[in-house]
N, C-alpha and C positions, 0 to 999 in steps of 0.2 A: 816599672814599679808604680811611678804616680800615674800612667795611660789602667794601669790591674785599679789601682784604689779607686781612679774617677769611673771604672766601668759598674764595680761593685756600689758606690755609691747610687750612680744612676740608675742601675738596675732597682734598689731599693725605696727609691723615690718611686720608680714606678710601680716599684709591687704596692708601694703605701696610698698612689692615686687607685690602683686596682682594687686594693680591701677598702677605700672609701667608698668607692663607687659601689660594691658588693652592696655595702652596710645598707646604704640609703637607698639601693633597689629592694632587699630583703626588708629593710625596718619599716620605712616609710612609703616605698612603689604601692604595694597594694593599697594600701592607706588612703595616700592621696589621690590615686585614680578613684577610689571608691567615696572620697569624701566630693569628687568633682561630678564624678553619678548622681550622688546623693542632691546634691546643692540644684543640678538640674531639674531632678525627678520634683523636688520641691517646691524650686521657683514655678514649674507647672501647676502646680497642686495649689498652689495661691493665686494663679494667675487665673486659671479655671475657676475657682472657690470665687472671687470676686466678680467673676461674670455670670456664674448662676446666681449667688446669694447676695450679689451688692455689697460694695466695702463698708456698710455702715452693721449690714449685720452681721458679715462674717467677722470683723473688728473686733464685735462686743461680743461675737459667740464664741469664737475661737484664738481671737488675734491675738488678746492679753496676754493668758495662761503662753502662747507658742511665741511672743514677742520678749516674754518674761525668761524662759528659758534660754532663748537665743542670748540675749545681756549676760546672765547668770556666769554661761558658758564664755563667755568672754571674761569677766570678773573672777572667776575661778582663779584661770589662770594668772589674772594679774595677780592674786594672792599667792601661790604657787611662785611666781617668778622677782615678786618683790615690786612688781610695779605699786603705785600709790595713786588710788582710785580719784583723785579731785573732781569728778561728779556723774552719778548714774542715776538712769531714768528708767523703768526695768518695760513702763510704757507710756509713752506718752507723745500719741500719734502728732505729727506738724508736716502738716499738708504742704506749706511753702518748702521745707524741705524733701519733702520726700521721706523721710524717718519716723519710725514709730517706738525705739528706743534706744540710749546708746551708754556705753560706756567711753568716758574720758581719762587716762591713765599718764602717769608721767615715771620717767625712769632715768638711770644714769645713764647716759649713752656712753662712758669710760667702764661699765660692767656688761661684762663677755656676758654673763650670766643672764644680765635683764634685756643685753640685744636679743639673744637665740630665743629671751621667752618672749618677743612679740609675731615669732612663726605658730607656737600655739596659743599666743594670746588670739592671732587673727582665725586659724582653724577651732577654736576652740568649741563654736558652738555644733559643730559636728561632732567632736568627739562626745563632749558630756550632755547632747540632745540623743545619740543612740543608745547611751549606756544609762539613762534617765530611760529609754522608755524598753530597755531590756529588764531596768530593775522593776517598772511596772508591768510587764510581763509575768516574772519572777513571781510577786507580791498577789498582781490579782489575778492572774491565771493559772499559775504553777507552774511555770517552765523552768525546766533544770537546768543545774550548774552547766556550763556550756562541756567541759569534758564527758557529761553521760550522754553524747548524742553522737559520738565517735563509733564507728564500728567495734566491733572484738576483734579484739588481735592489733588495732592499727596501732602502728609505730610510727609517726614521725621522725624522717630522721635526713640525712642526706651528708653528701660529704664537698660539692661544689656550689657555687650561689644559687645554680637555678636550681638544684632538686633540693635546697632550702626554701629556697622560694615556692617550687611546688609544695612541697610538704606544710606551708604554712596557708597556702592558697585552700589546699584539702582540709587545713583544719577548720578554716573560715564558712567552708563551702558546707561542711556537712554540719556544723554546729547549727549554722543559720536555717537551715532547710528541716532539721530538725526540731527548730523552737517554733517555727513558724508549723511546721503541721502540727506541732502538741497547741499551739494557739489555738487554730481551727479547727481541734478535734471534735466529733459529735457532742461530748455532754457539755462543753464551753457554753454554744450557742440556747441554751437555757438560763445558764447565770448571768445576773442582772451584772454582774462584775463584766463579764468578756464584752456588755455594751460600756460599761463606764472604762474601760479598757480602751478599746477602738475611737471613744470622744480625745481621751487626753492623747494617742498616740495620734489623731488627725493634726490635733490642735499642736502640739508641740511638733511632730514632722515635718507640718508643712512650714514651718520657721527654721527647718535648719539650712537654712540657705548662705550663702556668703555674698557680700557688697563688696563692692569695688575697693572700700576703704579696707575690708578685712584681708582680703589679696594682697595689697599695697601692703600690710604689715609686717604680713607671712611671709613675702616674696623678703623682705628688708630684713626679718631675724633668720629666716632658711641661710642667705649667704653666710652669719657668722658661726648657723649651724655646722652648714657643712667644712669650716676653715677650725672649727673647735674639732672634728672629728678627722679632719687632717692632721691637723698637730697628734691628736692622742692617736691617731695608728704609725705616725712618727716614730712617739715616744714607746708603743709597745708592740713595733712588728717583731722585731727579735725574739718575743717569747713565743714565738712558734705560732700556735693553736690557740692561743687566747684572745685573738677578735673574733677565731672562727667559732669558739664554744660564746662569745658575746653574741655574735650574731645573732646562733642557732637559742641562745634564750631568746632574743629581741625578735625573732621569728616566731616562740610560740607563744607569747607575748601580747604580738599584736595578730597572730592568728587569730586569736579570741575576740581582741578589741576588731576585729575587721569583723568580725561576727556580726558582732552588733548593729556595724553601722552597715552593713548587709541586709539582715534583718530588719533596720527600719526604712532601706531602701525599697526593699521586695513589698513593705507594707503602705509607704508608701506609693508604690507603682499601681496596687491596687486601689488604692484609694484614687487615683490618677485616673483609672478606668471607669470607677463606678461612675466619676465627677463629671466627667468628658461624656459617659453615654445619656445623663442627667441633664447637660446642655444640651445635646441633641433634641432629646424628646422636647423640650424646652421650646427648642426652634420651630420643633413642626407647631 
């Protein structure tokens, strides 16, 4: 009898480390692989950007406006999670440190709620740096809602982690590849927009990078993240199917938002290329 209850117990412990694991390969896996792309593609893109055009004038052409959003993107979230901002600087370059703007936040470290928010207080400026320059997409070039770029007929759908996972990777995959050829379509490259277009997404993409300190934050609210998402599949694996329909939202969710941050990876990687063939010729 108690050898039956400790086996059913244990078993259920481990289905609940199994559906955590799920969650945060479906919700988060793409996400953060793609926000660690991104953060590469960009620290390029500035590193380059500063040996063609010298840190004093890419600073004042480009660095405000992409210094200003990186802050924002951090700020957001402390408002989002309760943190209390005691002092931001959105730019203001200081060469002895190394920094060119920062957010300083303070929180209760006895709230579950404001620990887990310094994982997207630290990712933050990836998230609201791609979806700032999808919404300037949107605005001055016309690119559609991200569900009209899906084939006909396609279904997302699946019934185990990985064909959730693929089916949210497919949605990622063709939303982004879609906004980006409606960017560069033939009549863009005449409006004066799709160049003031391509300035704010340089300017602002190549800022969404991550510091060491925003790691360090992310890494410290992920762990109470993922002990919050233990407890609640704890408390509701018994109802059967309802982490697996949570999921499969949280999957197409961030199908979308991984769109995004796709899309200003891909835009930036081009910019990566023009910058780097522009050094060269430079050279010779």
């Amino acid at each position: 009898m108690i050898a039956n209850i400790f086996t059913v117990l244990l078993q259920y412990v481990w289905d609940v480390i199994q559906m955590t694991f799920s969650f945060l390969v479906i919700s988060l896996g793409p996400m953060m692989l793609l926000a660690f792309v991104m953060n590469f593609i960009a620290g390029k893109v500035e590193k380059n950007s500063y040996r063609l055009m010298g840190p004093k004038i890419y600073l004042r052409v480009f660095g405000g406006l992409g210094t200003a959003a990186h802050e924002l993107g951090h700020a957001f979230f402390c408002k989002v999670f309760g943190h209390k901002i005691t002092e931001m600087k959105l730019f203001s370059p200081d060469p002895a440190k190394g920094t060119l703007g920062y957010v300083n936040h303070a929180y209760n470290p006895k709230s579950r709620y404001q620990q887990i928010g310094n994982f997207f207080i630290g990712i933050g400026p990836v998230i609201t740096g791609s979806l700032v320059i999808y919404l300037f997409a949107a605005l001055l070039i016309g690119v559609q809602p991200p569900g009209t770029y899906l084939p006909e007929g396609y279904a997302p759908a699946g019934e185990g982690m990985w064909q959730i996972l693929g089916s949210a990777l497919q949605t990622s995959w063709y939303t982004a590849i879609g906004a980006f050829s409606d960017i560069f379509s033939g009549e863009n490259w005449s409006s004066v927009w799709f160049y003031i277009f391509l300035y704010l997404v340089f300017a602002i993409g190549s800022s969404v990078t991550l510091s060491g300190a925003d790691l360090q934050g992310a890494k410290k609210g992920f762990t109470y993240l993922v002990i919050f998402i233990l407890v609640f599949n704890g408390v509701t694996l018994w109802l059967g199917d309802f982490m697996y329909d949570v999921s499969l939202f949280f999957a197409r969710i961030t199908g979308f938002m991984n769109a995004y941050i796709l899309l200003a990876a891909l835009l930036n990687l081009m910019f990566l290329v023009i910058i780097g063939g522009l050094a060269q010729l430079r050279r010779r």
